[in-house]
C-alpha distance (Angstrom), angle and dihedral (degrees) to the residues before:
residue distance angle dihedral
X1 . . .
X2 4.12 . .
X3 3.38 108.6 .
X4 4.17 101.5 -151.9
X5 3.98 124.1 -167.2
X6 3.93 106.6 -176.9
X7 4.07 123.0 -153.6
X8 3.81 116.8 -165.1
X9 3.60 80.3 -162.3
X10 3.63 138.4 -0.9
X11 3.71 122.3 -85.9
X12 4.27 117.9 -83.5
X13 4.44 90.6 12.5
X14 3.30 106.8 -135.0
X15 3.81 98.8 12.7
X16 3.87 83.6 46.4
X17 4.17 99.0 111.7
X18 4.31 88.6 57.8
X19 3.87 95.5 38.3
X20 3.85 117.2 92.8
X21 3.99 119.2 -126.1
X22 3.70 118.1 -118.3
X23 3.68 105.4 -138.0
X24 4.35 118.6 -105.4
X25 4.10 88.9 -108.0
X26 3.82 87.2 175.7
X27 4.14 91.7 61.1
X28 3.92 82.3 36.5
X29 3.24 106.7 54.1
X30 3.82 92.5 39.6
X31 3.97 87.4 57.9
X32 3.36 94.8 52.5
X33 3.73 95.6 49.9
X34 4.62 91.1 44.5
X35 3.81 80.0 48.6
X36 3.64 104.4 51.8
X37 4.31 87.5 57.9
X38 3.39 85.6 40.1
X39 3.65 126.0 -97.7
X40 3.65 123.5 133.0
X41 3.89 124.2 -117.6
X42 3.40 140.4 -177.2
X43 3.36 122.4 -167.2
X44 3.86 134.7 -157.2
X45 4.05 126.6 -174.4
X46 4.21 116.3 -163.4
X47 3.80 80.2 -151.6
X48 3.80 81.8 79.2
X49 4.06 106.4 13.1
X50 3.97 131.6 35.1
X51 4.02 112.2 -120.3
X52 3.20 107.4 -127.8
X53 3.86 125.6 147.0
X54 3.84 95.0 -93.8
X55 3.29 97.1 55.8
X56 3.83 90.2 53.4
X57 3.72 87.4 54.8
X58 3.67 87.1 47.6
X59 3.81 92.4 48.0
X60 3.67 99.4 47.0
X61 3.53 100.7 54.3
X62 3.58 114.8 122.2
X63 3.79 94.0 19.9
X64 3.98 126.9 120.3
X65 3.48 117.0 -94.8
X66 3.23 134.6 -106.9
X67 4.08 76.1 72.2
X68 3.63 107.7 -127.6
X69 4.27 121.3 -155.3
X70 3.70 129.4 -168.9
X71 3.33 122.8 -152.9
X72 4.09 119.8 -160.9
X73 3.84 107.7 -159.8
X74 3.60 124.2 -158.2
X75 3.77 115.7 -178.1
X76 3.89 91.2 -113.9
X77 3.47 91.6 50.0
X78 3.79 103.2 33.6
X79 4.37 88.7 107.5
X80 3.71 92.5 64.6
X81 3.91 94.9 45.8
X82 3.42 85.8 56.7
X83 3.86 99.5 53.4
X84 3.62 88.8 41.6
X85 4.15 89.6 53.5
X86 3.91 80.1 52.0
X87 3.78 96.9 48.1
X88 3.87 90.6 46.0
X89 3.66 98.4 52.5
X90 4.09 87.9 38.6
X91 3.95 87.5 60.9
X92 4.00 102.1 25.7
X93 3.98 106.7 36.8
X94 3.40 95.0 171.5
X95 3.44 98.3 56.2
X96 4.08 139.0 104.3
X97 3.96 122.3 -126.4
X98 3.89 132.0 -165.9
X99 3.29 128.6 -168.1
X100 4.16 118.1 -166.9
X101 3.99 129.1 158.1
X102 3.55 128.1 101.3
X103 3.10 98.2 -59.9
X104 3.86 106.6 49.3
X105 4.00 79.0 50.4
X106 3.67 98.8 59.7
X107 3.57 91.0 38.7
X108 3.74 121.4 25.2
X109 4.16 90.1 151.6
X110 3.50 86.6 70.4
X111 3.43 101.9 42.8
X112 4.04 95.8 48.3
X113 3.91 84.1 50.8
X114 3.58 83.5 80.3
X115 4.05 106.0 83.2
X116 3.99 93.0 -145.9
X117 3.45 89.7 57.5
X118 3.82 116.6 87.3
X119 3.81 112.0 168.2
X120 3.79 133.6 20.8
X121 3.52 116.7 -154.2
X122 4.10 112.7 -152.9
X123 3.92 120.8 -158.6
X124 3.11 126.7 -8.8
X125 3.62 112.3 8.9
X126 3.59 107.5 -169.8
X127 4.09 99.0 90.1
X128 3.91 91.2 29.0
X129 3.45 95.4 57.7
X130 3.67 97.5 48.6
X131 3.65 83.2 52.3
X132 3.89 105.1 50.4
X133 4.07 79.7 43.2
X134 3.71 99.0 67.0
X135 3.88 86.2 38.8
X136 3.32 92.4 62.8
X137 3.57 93.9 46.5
X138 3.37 92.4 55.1
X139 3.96 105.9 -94.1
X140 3.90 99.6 112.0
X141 3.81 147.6 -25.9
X142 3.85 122.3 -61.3
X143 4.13 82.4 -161.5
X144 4.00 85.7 72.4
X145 3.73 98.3 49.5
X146 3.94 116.7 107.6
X147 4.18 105.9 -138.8
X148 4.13 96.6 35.1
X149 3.62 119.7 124.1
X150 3.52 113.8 -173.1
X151 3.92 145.2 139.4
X152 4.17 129.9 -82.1
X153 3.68 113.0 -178.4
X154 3.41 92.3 -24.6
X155 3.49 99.0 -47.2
X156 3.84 126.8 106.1
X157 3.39 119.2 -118.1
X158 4.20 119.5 -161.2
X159 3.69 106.5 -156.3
X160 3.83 119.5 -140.5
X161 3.75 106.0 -77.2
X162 3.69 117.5 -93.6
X163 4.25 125.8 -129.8
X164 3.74 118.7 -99.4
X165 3.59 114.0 -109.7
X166 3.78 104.3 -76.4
X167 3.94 102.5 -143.4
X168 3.90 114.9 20.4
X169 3.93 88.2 -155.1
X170 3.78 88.1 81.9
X171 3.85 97.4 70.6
X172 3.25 111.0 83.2
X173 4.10 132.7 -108.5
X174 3.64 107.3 -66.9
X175 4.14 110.9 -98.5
X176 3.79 102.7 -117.3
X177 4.13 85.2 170.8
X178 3.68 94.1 74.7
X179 3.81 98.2 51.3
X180 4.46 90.2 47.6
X181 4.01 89.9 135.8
X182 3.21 124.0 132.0
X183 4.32 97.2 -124.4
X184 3.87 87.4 63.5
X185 3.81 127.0 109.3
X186 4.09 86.4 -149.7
X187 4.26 86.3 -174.3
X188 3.62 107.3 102.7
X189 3.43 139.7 95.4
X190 3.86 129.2 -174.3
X191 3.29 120.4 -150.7
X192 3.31 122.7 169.6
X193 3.95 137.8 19.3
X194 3.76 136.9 -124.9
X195 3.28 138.3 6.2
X196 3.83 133.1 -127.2
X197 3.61 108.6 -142.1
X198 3.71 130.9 94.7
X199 3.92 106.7 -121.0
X200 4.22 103.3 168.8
X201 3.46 89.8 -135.3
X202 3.65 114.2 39.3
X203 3.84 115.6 113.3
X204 3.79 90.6 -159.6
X205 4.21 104.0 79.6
X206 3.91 77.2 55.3
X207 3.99 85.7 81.3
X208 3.67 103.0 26.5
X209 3.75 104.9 21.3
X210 4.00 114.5 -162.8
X211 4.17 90.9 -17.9
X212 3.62 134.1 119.4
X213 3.43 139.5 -169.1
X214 3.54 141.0 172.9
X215 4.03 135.5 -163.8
X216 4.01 111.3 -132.2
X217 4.02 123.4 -98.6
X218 4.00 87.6 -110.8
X219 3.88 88.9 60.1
X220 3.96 93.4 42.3
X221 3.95 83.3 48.3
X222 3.64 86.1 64.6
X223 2.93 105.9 50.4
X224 3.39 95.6 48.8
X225 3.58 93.8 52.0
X226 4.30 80.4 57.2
X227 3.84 90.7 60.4
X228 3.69 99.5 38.8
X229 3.62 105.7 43.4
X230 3.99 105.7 18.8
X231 4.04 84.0 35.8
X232 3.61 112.6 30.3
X233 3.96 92.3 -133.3
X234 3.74 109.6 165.2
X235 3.89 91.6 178.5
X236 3.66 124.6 43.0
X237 3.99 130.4 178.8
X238 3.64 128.3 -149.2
X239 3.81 111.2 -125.7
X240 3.67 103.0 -159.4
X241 3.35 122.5 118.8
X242 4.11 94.9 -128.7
X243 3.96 103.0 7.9
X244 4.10 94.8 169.7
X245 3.93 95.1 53.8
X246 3.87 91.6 112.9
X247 3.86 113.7 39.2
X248 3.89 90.6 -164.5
X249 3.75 92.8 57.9
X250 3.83 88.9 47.7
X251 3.36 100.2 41.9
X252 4.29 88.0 43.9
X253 3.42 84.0 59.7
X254 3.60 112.1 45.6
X255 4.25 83.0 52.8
X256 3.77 81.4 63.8
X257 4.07 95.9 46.1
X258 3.95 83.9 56.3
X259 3.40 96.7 47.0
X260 3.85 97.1 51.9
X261 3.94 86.9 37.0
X262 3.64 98.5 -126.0
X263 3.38 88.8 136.4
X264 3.65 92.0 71.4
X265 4.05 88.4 52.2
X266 3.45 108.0 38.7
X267 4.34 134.2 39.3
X268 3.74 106.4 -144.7
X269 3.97 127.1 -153.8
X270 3.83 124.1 -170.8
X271 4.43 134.0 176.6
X272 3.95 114.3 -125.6
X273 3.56 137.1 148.1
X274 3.56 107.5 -83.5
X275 4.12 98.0 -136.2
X276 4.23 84.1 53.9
X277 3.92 82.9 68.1
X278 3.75 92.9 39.4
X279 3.47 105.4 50.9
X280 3.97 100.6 7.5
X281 3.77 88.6 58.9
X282 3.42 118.3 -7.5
X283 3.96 132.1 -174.8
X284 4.12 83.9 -21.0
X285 3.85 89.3 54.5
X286 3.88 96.2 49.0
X287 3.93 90.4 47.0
X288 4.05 102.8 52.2
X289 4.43 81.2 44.8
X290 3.99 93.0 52.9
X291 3.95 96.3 43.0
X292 3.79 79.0 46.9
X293 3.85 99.2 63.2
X294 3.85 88.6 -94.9
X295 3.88 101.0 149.9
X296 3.88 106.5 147.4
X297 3.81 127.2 43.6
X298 3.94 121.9 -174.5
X299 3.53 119.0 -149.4
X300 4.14 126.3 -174.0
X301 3.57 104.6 -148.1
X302 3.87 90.0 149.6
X303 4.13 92.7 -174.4
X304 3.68 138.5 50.1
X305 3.91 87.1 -159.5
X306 3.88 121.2 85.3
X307 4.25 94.3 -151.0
X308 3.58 94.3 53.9
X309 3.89 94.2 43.6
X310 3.72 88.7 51.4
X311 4.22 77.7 52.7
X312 3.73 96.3 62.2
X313 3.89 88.7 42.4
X314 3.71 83.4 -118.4
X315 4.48 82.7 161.5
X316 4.08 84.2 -153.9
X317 3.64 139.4 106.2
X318 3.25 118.5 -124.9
X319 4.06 80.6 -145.8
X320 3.48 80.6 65.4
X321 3.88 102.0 57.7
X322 3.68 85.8 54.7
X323 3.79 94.2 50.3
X324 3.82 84.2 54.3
X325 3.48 95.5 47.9
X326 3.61 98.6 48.0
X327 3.90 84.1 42.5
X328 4.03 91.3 58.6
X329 4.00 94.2 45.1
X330 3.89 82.3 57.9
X331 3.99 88.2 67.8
X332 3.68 104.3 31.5
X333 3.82 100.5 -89.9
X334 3.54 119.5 138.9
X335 4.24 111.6 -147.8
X336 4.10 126.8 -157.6
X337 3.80 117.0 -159.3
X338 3.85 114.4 -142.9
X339 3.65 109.7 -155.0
X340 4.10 134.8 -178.8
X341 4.20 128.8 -138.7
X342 3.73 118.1 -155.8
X343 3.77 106.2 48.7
X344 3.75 115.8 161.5
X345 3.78 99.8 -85.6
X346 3.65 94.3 14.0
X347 4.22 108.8 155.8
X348 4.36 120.8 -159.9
X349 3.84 74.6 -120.3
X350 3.90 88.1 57.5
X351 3.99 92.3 46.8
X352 4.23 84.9 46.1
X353 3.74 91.3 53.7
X354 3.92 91.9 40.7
X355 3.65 86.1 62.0
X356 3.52 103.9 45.6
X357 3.37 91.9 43.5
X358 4.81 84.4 56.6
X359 3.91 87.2 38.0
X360 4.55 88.0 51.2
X361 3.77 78.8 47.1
X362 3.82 100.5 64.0
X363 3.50 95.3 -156.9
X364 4.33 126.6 163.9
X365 3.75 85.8 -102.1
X366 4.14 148.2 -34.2
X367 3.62 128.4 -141.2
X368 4.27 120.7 -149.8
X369 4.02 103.9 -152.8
X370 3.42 115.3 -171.8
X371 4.50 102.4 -122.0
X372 3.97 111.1 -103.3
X373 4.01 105.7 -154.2
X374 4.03 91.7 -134.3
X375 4.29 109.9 -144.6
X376 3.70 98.3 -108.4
X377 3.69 104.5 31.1
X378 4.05 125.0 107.3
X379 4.00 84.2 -120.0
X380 3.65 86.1 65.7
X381 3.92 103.2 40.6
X382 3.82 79.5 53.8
X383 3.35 105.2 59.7
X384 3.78 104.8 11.2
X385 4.48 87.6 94.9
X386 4.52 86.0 42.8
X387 4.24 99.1 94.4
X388 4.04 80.8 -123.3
X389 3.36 98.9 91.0
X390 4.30 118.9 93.2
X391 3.77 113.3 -167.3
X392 4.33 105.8 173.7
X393 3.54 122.8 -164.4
X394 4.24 105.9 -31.4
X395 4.38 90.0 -19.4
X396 3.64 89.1 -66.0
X397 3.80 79.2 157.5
X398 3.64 103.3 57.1
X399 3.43 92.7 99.9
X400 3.83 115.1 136.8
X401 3.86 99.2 -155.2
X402 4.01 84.6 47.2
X403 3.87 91.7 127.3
X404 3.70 102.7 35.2
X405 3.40 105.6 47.8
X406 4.48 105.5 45.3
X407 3.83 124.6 54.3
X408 3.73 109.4 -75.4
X409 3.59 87.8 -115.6
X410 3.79 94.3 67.2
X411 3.57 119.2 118.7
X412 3.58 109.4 -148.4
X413 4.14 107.2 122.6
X414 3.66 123.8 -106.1
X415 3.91 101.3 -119.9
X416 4.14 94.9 -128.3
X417 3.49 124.6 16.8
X418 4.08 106.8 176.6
X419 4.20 118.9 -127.3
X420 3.84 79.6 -112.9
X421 4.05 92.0 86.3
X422 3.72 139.3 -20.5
X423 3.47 140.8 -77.9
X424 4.05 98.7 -100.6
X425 3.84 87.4 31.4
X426 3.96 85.8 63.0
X427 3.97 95.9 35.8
X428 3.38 94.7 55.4
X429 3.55 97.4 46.5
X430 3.98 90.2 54.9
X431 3.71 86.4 57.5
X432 3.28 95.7 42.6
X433 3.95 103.6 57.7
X434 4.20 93.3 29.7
X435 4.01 79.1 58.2
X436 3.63 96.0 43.8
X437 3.89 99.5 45.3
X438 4.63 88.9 37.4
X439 4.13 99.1 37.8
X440 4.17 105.6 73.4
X441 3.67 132.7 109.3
X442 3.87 101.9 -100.5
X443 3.89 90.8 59.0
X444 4.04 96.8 37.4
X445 4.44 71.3 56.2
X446 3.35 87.5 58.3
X447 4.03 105.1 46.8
X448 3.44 90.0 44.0
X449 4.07 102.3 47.0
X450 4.03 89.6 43.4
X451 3.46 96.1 -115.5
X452 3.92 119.9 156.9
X453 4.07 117.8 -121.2
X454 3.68 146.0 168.0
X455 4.41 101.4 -61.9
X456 3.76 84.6 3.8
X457 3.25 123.7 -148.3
X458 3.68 107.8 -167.6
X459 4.28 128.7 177.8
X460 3.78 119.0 -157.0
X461 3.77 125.1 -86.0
X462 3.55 111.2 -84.4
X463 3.91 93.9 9.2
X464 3.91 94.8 157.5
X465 3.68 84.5 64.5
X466 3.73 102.0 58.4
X467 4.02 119.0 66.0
X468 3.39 101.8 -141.7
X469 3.80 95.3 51.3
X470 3.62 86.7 52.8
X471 3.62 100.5 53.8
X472 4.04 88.7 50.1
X473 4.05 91.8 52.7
X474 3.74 88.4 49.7
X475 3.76 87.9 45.8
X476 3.84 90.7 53.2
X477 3.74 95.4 41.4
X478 3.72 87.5 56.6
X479 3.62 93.4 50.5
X480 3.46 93.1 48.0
X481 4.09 91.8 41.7
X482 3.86 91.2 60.2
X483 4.24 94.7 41.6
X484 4.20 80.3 58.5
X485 3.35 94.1 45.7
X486 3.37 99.0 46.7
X487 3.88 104.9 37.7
X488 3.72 81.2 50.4
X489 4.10 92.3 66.2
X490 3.50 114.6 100.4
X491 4.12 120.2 -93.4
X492 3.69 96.6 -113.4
X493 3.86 99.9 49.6
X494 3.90 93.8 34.9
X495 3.79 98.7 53.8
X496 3.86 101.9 59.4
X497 3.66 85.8 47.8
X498 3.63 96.4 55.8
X499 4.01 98.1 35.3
X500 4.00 77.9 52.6
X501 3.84 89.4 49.6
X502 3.60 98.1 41.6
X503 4.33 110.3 16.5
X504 3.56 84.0 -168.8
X505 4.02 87.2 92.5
X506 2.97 98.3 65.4
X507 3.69 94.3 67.5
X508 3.83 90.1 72.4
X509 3.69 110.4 31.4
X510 3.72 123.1 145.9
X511 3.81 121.6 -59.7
X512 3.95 102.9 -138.0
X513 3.78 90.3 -170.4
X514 3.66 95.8 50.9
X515 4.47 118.1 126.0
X516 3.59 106.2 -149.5
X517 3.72 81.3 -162.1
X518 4.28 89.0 69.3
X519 3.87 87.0 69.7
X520 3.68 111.3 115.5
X521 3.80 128.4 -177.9
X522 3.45 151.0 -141.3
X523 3.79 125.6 -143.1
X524 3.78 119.8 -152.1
X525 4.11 112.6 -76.0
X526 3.97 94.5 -92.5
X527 3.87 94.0 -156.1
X528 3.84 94.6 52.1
X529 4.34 86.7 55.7
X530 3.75 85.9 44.2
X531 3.97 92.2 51.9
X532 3.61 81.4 49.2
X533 3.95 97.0 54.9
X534 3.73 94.7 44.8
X535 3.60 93.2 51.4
X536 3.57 98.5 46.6
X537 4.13 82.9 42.3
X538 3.67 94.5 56.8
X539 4.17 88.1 44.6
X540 3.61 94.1 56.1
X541 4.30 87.1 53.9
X542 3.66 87.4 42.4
X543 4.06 92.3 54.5
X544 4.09 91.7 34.6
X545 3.95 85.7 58.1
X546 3.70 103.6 32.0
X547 3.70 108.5 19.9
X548 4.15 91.4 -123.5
X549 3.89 134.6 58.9
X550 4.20 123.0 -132.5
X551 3.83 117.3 -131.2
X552 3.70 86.0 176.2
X553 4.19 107.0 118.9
X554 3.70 113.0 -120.7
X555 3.97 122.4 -125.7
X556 4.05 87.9 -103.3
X557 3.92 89.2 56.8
X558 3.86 91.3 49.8
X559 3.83 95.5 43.7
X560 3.91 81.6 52.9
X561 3.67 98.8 39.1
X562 4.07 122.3 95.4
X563 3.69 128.4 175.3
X564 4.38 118.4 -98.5
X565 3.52 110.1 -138.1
């Protein structure tokens, strides 16, 4: 099997040729776990190589025929896996493509609307896809397999959904050997899954609803000992969406990190809600992490403003992300706080408080993404009807670094832009404060003595020495130059400019009549993350008792189960 992770454009834009790579680890883990019962896969990522057709021929070499792709789909990247699906099927007729991610999950419809495309995996893929492999192979029926979407006489048919993956322990060590290229940021580790809060926006309970799980500290020890010994990784970052959830697990493991005196090799950094370290852990928490090599902590707090963090269902202070802060500084951690413009009701004054609320905070560094209303989230349903919302050609647009990363005078549309301001009001203002908290002295240091930070951005040893490098920093500088200069111009004379530059602005401008108080919202669909919990309930007796877990439907499912157009 090909293994396929598609970019419509390479990681950080115009910053993208300094930026490390974070490795695909949906592709990657999924490889590991097809490889471990014995199927072959190669793997290619457009982060690091164009798809084109030869190097699919290239790629497939050496693999059983019929040829079999997978796709992953992000939303922001969902375009290119589509051309790619086309481009496969153009140069390999005969063969079989599935497309999985978050995406393809939420909305497999869409996805089987495109005719290359003949199977959507949804959730998890790892056990589904070996599945639907031997079925196409011969070796059973991909009609009986729970998480399938596929088409039946034209119509799509959504088979029942399948469990999670009861005990993450069973997929294998991730395989750092396929991603060896030089682009990659190799230090990371994820180590759990999920995450049970109720965030409007975020794409992830999509896949595992309200559910959490975690891989044991002897497993994360070993993978560890991968990085820093095989490796020579002297800084490694936790993946997970919420690592310090359970303080048990955390503090289990950072006993283990002292033991095998990584902690005296390697600084680690990790994302996590910050009242899960206040209240979850507290001062004992933060002191077993910082004797541990714990020196960065990441913390989404995504609003300076109380009202519109109550909004998002965020179910944190901000009060308490400076507690947490402060609380981290105690014991030598540094923090970051990653925050998101263009919330429903969102104000400039909002984005101004935001700011002086990350700037009071004197944290390592803050990041202002602009919000992506994810297919499938309440954000979206609430908005989606509003006449604010811009989705171009299959959401090539939903792009959360949209603003920050392409010239300012690019004129791809923000996806959401509230009634609350306009579109350039809201652009700008991204630029603006990313500028104003990235652009100072101590990290211009830091780019220019190749020294690795938090969101490094790193240029090659002795850059100033080579031609070409020097022509692409004074390329970026320029860019970067003119977004300062002209985020800097006031409001009033900058807006007719742009709107005359790019009429597309004045499709969403500011709706002076608009009552914030009219917003209504939707909550997450309560029995769809109960259907999750009970499945994933029933898995974990089914593995306890058995050692494995069925995603095969059951003849009451299929005497229930009818096709969705």
């Amino acid at each position: 099997m090909l293994l396929i992770n598609p970019a419509i454009e390479k990681f950080g834009g115009i910053l993208s040729r300094y930026v490390p790579v974070g490795i695909p680890v949906g592709i990657g883990t999924i490889t590991a776990y097809l490889d471990e019962k014995g199927i072959k896969c190669n793997v290619i990522d457009e982060e690091i190589h164009d798809i084109t057709p030869s190097a699919l021929r290239e790629k497939v070499e050496g693999l059983e025929k019929p040829y079999v792709f997978g796709i992953t789909c992000l939303t922001a990247h969902v375009a290119r896996a589509y051309q790619i699906a086309r481009m496969i099927k153009k140069e390999f007729p005969d063969s079989y493509i599935v497309l999985g991610g978050n995406h393809a999950t939420v909305v497999p419809e869409e996805a089987l609307g495109i005719s290359a495309v003949d199977f959507v995996v949804r959730g998890e893929g790892e056990e589904i896809i070996f599945r639907l492999l031997n079925s196409i192979r011969g070796n059973g029926d991909f009609e009986n397999i729970k998480g399938v979407s596929y088409r039946r006489n034209g119509i799509v048919v959504n088979n029942p959904e399948a469990p999670l993956i009861p005990d993450i322990n069973i997929i294998p060590n991730f395989p750092y050997h396929l991603f060896e290229h030089p682009k990659y940021d190799m230090g990371f580790i994820t180590s759990s899954r999920g995450c049970p809060y109720r965030c409007s926006y975020c794409s992830i309970r999509s896949m595992t609803g309200a559910t959490y799980r975690y891989q044991s500290a002897d497993r994360m020890i070993e993978q560890i000992d991968i990085l820093v010994n095989r490796y020579n990784q002297d800084q490694i970052v936790f993946y997970d969406d919420n690592f310090c959830l359970n303080a048990k697990r955390v503090k289990e493991l950072c006993n283990q990190i002292k033991e095998n005196n990584f902690h005296k090799k390697v600084k680690f950094s990790v994302q996590t809600r910050a009242d899960n370290v206040l209240y979850h852990g507290g001062e004992d928490l933060v002191k077993h992490m910082s004797k541990a090599g714990f020196t960065h902590m990441g913390f989404g707090m995504e609003t300076g403003d109380q009202n519109l963090s109550n909004l998002i269902r965020k179910d944190e202070t901000i009060e308490c992300h400076l507690e947490t802060v402060e609380l981290c500084r105690k014991y030598g951690i540094d923090s970051s706080l990653f925050m998101i413009f263009g919330l429903p009701t969102e104000t400039p004054a909002h984005r101004q408080k935001s700011f002086d609320v990350v700037m009071s905070a004197k944290v390592e560094a803050s990041k202002y993404n602009n919000l992506i209303p994810y297919p499938g989230t309440p954000v979206y349903e609430e908005i989606k009807d509003s006449g604010r919302v811009v989705k171009t050609e299959h959401w090539a647009n939903f792009n959360s670094v949209l603003a920050m990363t392409t010239s300012i005078f690019d004129k791809t549309p923000l996806p959401y832009v509230p009634e609350t301001c306009s579109e350039w009001e809201l652009k700008r203002d991204i630029i603006k404060y990313n500028l104003k908290s990235f652009v100072n002295w101590r990290l211009i240091g830091q780019v220019l003595g190749h020294t690795k930070g938090i969101g490094w951005f790193m240029l090659p040893e002795r850059w100033w020495a080579k031609p070409r490098e020097i022509f692409e920093v004074i390329k970026i500088g320029f860019t970067l130059l003119i977004n300062i200069t002209v985020s800097a111009i006031p409001l009033k004379v900058s807006e007719p400019i742009m709107e005359f530059w790019n009429p597309g602005y004045k499709k969403r401008k500011r709706i002076k009549s608009y009552d914030p108080d009219t917003y209504e919202i939707i909550d997450w669909d309560k029995m769809v993350v109960k259907e999750k919990h009970i499945l994933l309930k029933n898995a974990k007796k089914e593995f306890k008792e058995s050692g494995g877990f069925s995603i095969s439907m059951q003849k009451s499912e299929k005497s229930d189960f009818s096709p969705q157009s």
